[in-house]
C-alpha positions as CSV (number, residue, x, y, z in Angstrom):
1,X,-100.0,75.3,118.5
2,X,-97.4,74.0,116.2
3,X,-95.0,72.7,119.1
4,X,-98.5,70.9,120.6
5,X,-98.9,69.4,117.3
6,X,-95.1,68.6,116.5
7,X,-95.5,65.3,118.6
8,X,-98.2,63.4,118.2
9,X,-96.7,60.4,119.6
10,X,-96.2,61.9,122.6
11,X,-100.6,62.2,122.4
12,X,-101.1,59.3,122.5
13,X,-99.2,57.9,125.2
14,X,-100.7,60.6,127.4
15,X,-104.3,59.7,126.0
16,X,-103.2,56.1,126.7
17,X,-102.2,56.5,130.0
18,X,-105.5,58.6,130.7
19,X,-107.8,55.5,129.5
20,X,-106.1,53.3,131.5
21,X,-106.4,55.0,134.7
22,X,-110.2,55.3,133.2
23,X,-110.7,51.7,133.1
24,X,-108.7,50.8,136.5
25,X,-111.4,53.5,138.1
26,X,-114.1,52.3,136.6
27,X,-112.8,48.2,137.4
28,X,-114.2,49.3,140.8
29,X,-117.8,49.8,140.0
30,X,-118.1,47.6,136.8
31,X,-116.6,43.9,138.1
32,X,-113.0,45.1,137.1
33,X,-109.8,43.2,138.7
34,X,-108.7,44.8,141.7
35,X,-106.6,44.2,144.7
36,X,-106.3,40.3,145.2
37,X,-106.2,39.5,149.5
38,X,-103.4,38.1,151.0
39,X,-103.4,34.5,152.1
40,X,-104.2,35.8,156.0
41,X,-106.8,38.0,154.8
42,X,-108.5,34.8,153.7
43,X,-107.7,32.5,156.2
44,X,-108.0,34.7,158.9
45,X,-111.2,35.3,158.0
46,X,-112.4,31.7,157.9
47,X,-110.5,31.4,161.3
48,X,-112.6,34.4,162.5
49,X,-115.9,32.1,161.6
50,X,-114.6,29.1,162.4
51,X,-113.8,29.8,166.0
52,X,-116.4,32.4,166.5
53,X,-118.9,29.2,165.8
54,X,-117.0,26.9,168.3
55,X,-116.7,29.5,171.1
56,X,-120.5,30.4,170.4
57,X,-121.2,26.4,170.7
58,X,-119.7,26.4,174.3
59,X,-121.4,27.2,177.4
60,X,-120.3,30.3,179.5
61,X,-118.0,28.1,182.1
62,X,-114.9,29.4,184.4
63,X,-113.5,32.6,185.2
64,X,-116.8,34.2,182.8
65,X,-119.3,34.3,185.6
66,X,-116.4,36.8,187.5
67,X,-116.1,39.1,184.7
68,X,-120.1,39.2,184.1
69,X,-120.1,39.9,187.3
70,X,-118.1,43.0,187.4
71,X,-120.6,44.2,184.8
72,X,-123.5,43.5,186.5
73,X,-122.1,45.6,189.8
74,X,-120.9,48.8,187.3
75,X,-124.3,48.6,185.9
76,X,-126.1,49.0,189.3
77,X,-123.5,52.1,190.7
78,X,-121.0,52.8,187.8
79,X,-119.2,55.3,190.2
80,X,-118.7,53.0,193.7
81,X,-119.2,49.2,192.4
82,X,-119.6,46.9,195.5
83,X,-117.5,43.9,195.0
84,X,-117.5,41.1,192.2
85,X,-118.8,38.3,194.5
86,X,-119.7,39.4,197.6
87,X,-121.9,42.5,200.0
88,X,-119.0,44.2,200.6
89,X,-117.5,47.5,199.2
90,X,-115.3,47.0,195.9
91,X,-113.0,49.8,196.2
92,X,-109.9,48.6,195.0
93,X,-110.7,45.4,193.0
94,X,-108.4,45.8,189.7
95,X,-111.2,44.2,187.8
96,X,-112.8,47.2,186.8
97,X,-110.5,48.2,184.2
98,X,-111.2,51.0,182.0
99,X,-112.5,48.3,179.4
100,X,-115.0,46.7,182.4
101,X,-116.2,50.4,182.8
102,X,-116.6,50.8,179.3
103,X,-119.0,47.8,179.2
104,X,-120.6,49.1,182.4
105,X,-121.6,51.8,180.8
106,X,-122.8,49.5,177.5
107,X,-124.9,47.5,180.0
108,X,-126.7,50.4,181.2
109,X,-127.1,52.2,178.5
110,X,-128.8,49.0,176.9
111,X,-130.3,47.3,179.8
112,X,-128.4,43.9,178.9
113,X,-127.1,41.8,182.0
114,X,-123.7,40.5,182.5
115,X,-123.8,37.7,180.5
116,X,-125.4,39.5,177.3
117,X,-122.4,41.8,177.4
118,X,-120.0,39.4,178.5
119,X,-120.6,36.7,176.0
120,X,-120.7,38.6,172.8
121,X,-117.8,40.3,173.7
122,X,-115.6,37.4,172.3
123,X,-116.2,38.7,168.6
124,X,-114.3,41.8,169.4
125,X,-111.5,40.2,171.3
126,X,-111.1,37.7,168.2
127,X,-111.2,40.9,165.7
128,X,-108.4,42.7,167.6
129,X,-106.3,39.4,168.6
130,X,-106.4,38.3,164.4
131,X,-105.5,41.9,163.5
132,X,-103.1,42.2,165.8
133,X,-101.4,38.8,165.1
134,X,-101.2,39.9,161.4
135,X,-99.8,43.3,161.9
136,X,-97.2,42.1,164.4
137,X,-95.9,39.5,161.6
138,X,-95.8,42.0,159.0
139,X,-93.4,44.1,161.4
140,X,-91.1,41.0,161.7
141,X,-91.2,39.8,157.7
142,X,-93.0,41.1,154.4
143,X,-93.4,37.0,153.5
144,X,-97.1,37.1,153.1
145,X,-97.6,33.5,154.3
146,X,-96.1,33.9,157.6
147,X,-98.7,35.1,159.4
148,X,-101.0,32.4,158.3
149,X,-98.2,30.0,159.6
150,X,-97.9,32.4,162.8
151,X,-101.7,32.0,163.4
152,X,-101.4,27.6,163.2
153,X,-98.4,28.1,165.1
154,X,-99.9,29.9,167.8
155,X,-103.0,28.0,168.2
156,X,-101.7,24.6,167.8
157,X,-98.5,24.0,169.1
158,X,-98.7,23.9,173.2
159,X,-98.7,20.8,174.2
160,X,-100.5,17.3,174.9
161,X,-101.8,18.3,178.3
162,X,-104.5,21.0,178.3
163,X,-103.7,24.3,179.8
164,X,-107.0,26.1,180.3
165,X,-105.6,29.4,182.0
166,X,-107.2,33.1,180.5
167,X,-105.4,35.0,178.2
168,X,-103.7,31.7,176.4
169,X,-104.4,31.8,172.7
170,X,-104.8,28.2,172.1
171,X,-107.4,26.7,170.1
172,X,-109.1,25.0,173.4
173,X,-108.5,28.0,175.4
174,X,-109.9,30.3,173.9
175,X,-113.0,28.2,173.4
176,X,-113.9,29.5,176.7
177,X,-112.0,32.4,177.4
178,X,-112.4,34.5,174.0
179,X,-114.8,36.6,176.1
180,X,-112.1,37.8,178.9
181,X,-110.5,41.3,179.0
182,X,-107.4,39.1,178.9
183,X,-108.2,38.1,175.6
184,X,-108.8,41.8,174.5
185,X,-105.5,42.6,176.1
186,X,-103.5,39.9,174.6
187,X,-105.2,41.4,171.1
188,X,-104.0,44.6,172.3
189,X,-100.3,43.5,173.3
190,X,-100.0,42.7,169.4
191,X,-100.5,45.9,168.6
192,X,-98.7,47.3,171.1
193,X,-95.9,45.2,169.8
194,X,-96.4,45.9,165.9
195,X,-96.1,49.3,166.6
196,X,-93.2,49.4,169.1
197,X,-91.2,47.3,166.3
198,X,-92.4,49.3,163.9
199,X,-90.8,52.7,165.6
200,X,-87.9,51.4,166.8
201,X,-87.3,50.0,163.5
202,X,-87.6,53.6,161.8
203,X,-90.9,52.6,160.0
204,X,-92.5,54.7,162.1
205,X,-90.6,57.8,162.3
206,X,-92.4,61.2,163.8
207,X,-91.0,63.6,160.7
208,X,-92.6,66.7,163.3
209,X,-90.4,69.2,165.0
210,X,-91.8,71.2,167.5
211,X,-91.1,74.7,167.9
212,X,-88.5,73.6,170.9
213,X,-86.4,71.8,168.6
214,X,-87.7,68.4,170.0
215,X,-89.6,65.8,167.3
216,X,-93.0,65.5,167.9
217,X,-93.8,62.8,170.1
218,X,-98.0,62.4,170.0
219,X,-97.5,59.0,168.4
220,X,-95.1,57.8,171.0
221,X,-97.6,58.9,173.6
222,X,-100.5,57.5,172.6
223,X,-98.5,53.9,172.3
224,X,-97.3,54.7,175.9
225,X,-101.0,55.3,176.4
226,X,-101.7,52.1,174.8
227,X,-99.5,50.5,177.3
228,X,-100.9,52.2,180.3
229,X,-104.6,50.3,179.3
230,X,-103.0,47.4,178.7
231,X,-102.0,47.3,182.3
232,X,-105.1,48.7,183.6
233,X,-106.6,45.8,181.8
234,X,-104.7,42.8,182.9
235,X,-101.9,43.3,184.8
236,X,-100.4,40.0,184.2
237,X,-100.4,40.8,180.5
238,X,-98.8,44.0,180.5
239,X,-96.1,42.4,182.2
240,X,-95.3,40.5,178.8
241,X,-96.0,43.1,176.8
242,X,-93.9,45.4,178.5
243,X,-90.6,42.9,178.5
244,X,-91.6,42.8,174.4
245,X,-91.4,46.4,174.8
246,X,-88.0,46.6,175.7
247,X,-87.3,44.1,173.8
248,X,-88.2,45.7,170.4
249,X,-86.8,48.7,171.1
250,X,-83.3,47.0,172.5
251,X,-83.0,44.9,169.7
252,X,-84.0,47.2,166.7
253,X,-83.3,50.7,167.8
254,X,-80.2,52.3,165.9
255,X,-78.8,55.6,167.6
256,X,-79.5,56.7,171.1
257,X,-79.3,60.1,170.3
258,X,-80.9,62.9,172.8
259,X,-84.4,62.7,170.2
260,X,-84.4,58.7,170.6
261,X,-84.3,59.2,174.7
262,X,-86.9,61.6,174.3
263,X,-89.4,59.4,172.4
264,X,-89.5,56.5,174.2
265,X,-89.3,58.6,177.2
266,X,-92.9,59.9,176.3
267,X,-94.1,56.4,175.6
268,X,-92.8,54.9,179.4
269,X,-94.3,58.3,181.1
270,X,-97.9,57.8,179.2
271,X,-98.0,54.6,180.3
272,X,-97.2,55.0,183.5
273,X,-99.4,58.1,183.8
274,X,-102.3,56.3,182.3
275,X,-102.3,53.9,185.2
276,X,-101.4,55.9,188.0
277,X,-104.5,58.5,186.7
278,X,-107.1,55.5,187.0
279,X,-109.8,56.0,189.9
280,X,-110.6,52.9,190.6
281,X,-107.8,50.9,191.9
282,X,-104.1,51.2,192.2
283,X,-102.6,48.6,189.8
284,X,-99.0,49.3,191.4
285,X,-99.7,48.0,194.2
286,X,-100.7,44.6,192.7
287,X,-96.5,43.8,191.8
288,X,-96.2,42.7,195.7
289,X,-99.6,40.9,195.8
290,X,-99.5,37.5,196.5
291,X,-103.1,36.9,197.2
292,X,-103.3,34.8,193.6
293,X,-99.9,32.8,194.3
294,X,-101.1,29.5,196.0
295,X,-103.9,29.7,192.9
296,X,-100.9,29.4,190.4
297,X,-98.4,27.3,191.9
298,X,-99.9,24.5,190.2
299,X,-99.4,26.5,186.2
300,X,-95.5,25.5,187.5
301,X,-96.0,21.6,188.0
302,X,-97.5,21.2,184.2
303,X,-95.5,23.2,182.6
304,X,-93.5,20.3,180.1
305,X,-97.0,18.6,179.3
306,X,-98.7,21.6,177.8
307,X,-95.7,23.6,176.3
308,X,-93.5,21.0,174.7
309,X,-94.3,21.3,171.7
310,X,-93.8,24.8,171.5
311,X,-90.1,24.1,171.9
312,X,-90.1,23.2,168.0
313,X,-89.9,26.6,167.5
314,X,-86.5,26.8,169.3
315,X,-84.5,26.4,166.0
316,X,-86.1,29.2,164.6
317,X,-85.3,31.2,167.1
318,X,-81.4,29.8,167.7
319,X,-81.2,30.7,163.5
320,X,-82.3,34.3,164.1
321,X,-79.5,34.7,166.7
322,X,-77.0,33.6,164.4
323,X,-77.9,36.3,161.8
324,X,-78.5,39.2,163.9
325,X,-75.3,39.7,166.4
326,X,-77.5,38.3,168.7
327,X,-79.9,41.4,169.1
328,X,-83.4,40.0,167.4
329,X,-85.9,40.6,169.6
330,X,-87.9,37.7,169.2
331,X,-84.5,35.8,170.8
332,X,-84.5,38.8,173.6
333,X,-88.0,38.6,174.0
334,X,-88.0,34.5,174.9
335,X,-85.0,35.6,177.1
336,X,-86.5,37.9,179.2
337,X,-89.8,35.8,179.5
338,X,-87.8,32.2,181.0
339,X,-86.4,34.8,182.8
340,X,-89.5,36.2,184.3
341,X,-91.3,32.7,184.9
342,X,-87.9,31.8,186.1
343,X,-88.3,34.4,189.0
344,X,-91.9,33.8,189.7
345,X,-90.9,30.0,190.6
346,X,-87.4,30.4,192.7
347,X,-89.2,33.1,194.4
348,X,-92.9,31.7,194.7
349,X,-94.2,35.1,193.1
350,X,-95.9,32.3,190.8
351,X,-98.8,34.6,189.0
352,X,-96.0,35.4,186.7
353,X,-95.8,32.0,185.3
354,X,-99.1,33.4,183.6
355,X,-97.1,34.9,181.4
356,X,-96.0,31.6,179.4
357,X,-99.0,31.9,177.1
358,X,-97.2,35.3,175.5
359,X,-93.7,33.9,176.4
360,X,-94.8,30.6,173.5
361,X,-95.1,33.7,170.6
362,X,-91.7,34.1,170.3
363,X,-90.3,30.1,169.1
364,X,-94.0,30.0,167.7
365,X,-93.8,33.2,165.4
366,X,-89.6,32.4,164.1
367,X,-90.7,29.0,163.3
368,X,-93.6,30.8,161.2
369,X,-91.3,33.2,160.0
370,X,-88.5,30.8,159.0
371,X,-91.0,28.5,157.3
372,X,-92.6,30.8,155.6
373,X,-89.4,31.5,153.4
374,X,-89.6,30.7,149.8
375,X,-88.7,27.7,148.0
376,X,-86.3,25.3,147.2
377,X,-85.6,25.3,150.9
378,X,-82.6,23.1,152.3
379,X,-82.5,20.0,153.9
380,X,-82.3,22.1,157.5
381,X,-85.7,24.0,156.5
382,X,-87.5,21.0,155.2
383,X,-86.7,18.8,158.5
384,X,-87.8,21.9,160.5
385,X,-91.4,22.1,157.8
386,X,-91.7,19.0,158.6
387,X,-91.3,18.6,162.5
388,X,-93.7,21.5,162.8
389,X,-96.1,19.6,160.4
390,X,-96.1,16.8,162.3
391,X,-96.5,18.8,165.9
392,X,-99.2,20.5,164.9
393,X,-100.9,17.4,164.1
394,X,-99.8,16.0,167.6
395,X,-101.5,19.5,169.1
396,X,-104.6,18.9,167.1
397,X,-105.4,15.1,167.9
398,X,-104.3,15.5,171.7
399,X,-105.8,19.0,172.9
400,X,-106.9,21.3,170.6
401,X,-109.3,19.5,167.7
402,X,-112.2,19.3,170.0
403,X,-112.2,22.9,170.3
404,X,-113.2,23.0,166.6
405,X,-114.6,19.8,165.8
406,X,-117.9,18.9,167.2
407,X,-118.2,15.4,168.7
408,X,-120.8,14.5,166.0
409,X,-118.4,14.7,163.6
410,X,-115.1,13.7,165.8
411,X,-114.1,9.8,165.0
412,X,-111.3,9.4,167.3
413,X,-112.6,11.0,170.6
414,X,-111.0,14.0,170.7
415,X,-111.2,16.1,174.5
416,X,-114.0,18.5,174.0
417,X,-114.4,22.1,175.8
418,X,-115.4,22.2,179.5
419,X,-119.4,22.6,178.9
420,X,-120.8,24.1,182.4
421,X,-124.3,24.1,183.6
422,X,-126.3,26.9,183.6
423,X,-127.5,28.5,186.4
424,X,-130.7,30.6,185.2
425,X,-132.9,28.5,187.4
426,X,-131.6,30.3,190.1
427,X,-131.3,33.6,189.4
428,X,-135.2,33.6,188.6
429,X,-135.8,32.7,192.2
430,X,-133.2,35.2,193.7
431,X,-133.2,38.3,193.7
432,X,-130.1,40.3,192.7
433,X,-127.7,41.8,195.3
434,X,-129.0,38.7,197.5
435,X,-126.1,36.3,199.4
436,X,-126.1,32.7,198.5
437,X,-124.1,30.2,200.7
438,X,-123.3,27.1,198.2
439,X,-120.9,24.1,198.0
440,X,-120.3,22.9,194.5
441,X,-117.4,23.6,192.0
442,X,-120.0,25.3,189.1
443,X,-122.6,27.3,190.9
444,X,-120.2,29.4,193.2
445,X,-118.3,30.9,190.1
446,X,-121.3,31.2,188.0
447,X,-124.0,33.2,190.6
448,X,-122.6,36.2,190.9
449,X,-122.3,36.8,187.0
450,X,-126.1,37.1,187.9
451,X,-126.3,39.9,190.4
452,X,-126.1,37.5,193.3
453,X,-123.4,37.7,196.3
454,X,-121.5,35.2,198.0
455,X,-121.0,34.2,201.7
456,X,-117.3,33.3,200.8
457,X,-115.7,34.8,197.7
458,X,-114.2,31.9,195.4
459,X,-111.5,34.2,194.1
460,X,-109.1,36.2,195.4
461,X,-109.2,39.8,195.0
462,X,-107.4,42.6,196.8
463,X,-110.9,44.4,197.8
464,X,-111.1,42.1,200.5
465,X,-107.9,41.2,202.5
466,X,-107.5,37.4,202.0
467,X,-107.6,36.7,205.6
468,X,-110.6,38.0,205.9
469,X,-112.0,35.4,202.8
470,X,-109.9,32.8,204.4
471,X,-112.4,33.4,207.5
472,X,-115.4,33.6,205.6
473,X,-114.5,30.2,203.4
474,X,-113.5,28.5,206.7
475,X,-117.3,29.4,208.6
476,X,-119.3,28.3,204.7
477,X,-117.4,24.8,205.8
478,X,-118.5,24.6,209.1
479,X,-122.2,25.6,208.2
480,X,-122.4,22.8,205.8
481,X,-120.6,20.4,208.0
482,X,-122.9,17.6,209.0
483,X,-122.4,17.9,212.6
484,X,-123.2,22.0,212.6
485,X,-125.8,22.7,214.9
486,X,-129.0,24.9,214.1
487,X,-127.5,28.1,216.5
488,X,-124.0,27.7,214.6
489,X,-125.7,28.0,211.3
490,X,-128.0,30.8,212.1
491,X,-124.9,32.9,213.7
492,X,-123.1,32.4,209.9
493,X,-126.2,33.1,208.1
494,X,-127.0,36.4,209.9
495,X,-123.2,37.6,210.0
496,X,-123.0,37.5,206.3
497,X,-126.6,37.9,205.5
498,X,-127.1,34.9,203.7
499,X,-130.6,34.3,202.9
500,X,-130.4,31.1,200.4
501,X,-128.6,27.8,200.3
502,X,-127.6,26.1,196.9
503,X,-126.5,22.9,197.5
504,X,-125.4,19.5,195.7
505,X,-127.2,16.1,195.5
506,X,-124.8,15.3,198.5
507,X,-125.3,17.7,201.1
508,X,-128.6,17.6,203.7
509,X,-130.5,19.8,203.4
510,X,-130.8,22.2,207.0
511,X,-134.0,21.8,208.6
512,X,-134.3,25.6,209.1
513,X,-134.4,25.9,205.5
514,X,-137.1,25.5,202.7
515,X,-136.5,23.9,199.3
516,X,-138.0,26.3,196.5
517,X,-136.6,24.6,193.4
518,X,-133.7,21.6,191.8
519,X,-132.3,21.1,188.9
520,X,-132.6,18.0,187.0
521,X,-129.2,18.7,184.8
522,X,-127.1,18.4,187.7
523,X,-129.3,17.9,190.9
524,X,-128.7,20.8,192.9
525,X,-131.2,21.9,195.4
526,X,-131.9,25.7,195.8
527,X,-133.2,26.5,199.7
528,X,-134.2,29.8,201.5
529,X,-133.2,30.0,204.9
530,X,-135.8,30.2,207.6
């Protein structure tokens, strides 16, 4: 008792340290100060509302009517879905991904349609693509602004001619396309990357040793596993996320010691596990597909009008090879990309120019990075802050405002989101599983997110051997020709069991076949065959 008393400044401290951690406790329940949110957290929040409310403001238009589709056949036979778009078996089809299944199974179990599960979707692709971004830049710099640059970056600077393809993360693309698995999978690839950088960096170090003298590698294999769905989910992605693989691990990885092999090992054996384990289709066998080819031969020929502007970024990127020996991995990263989209066009493999919205991250996100520096900055840096300024303005006027900014409000005229008719109207008169035989641009990629079949599948897809869709689009032409005879369209009708017509303003109207309703939005006639 005498030592306890001998210091009695000693107390105090300790009964002064006590009531602070009191009051920073109690700060949480009585309106104290706590943790302030980073700039992203804010501004990736208002982003989240911002384009949540534009996306939500645009019709369903494009490639959505195939993936509601795919949910609308898993809903009626989860086990042996018949194809996307047509009476035919879909064994094979690489759009039922393990994420399509998984909304399958949400359709069922809630008795929503294609479209209810399809459209909402978007909010979740947006969560994961935002979190994603942020923890990716946070692997690559601790500046807190840079992912908030990163995000404006990414969105904004493409170029001054649209490019509308899935799975680009521009502001006008993903009016539209927020609610494709290649959205979710581009959200995904971020992740997949933060992590990746993150290990091979030695932030994520696995401190486990097994009892065989190996570290333990559970981490490593779910990130392989991570992968692995990736793939399953959109091949075409998981073609850029696994070059960002390599290149994260190439460019950051220290020591390729016996351990090292081991690890990333696991992670390249999950993945490739994962998608060799999947039931419904064999995705290896997609790498020699060139159904989709002819379909993106034309991504090739606008390829300076709607990246240019990315190339500001290309600065950035030469500055980070100056500084690290020439191993970042944002600078391998571009590398292998051009060199990928280089090989889909010299060798007319061009689905892999799909790849360029992923392949823009790399001069996007160093530009972000570099800018994001603090201040006084040189004379180098401000030119550079102010290029990017002035190309993201560029990207905003030209392409990507109207995504954002609706017309009422838009006072120079902006380009505003495709806005696609719906086709409602017809589903109420048709019943699902039923083949329609139709001619416009619209209706033949938004029926089947109904429940309704096709004649002629619009897209290609390797459950049906292209020939054989070649052959079917080839007879829907010659019934709707105006010199087909009644006999010739009656031996189409019955030999793909087509039992309704849909037709533009346009086209005649058959005489073996009986009007049942129109549409004043865009004049289409709806018919049943005799």
């Amino acid at each position: 008792m005498p030592q306890a008393n001998a210091n009695p400044s000693a107390r105090a401290a300790v009964a002064g340290t006590v009531a602070r951690r009191d009051v920073r406790g109690a700060s949480a329940l009585h309106g104290g100060r706590g943790p302030r949110p980073t700039p992203y957290m804010v501004f990736g929040f208002l982003f989240f509302l911002v384009m949540l409310l534009a996306y939500w403001a645009v019709p369903p238009c494009c490639d959505a009517g195939q993936h509601a589709a795919v949910v609308e056949r898993l809903k009626a036979d989860l086990l042996h879905p018949g194809h996307p778009t047509a009476d035919l078996p879909g064994a094979g089809s690489p759009y039922y991904s393990p994420y399509a299944v998984a909304q399958g199974v949400f359709a069922r179990l809630t008795g929503l349609g294609g479209w209810e599960v399809v459209r909402p979707a978007g909010a979740l692709h947006l969560l994961v693509l935002l979190t994603g971004v942020g923890r990716f830049v946070r692997v690559l710099t601790p500046r807190p602004w840079a992912p908030v640059l990163a995000l404006g970056a990414m969105t904004l600077l493409w170029g001054t001619e649209r490019a509308g393809w899935s799975g680009y993360p521009s502001l006008m693309s993903m009016t539209g396309n927020l609610g494709y698995p290649s959205a979710f999978a581009v959200g995904l690839t971020f992740w997949a990357w933060a992590w990746t950088g993150a290990r091979a960096r030695g932030q994520g170090q696995v401190r486990y040793v097994g009892p065989s003298g190996l570290p333990g590698c559970a981490g490593y294999a779910g990130l392989g596993a991570l992968y692995g769905l990736i793939l399953l989910i959109h091949p075409i992605t998981a073609a850029a996320a696994a070059l960002g693989a390599v290149a994260f691990i190439a460019g950051w990885q220290r020591g390729w010691g016996a351990a090292v092999v081991v690890r990333w090992g696991v992670t390249a054996g999950a993945a490739v596990l994962v998608a060799w384990a999947w039931p419904y289709f064999d995705v290896f066998t997609l790498a020699g597909d060139r159904g989709a080819d002819r379909l993106h031969q034309r991504l090739y020929e606008g390829l300076p009008g709607q990246f240019w502007l990315a190339l500001l970024g290309l600065p950035a990127l030469w500055l980070r090879w100056r500084r690290d020996s020439r191993r970042d991995p944002l600078v391998l990263l571009f590398t292998l990309d051009c060199l990928l989209v280089a090989y889909g066009w010299v060798s007319g493999h061009y689905t892999y120019g799909r790849i360029l919205g992923l392949t823009l991250v790399a001069p996007q996100f160093a530009l972000a990075v570099e800018l994001a520096a603090p201040r006084p900055w040189g004379r180098a840096r401000r030119a550079l802050g102010g290029a990017a300024a002035a190309g993201a303005c560029v990207g905003f006027l030209t392409v990507q405002g109207g995504a954002v900014l609706p017309r009422a409000l838009d006072p120079v005229g902006l380009q505003q989101p495709s806005r696609w008719p719906s086709y409602a109207w017809v589903a109420r008169q048709v019943g699902k599983g039923e083949v329609v035989i139709s001619d416009g641009h619209h209706g033949p990629r938004s029926l089947p997110g109904y429940g309704l079949n096709l004649a002629a599948p619009v897209w290609p897809d390797p459950a049906l051997e292209e020939r054989e869709r070649e052959r079917r689009l080839a007879a829907v032409r010659a019934y709707l020709a105006p010199s087909s005879t009644r006999a010739e369209r009656t031996a189409v009708a019955r030999r793909y069991h087509a039992r309704w017509l849909l037709l533009t303003r346009w086209k005649r109207v058959p005489e073996e076949a009986v009007v049942v309703a129109w549409s004043r939005e865009t004049g289409e006639v709806l018919a049943r065959i005799g």
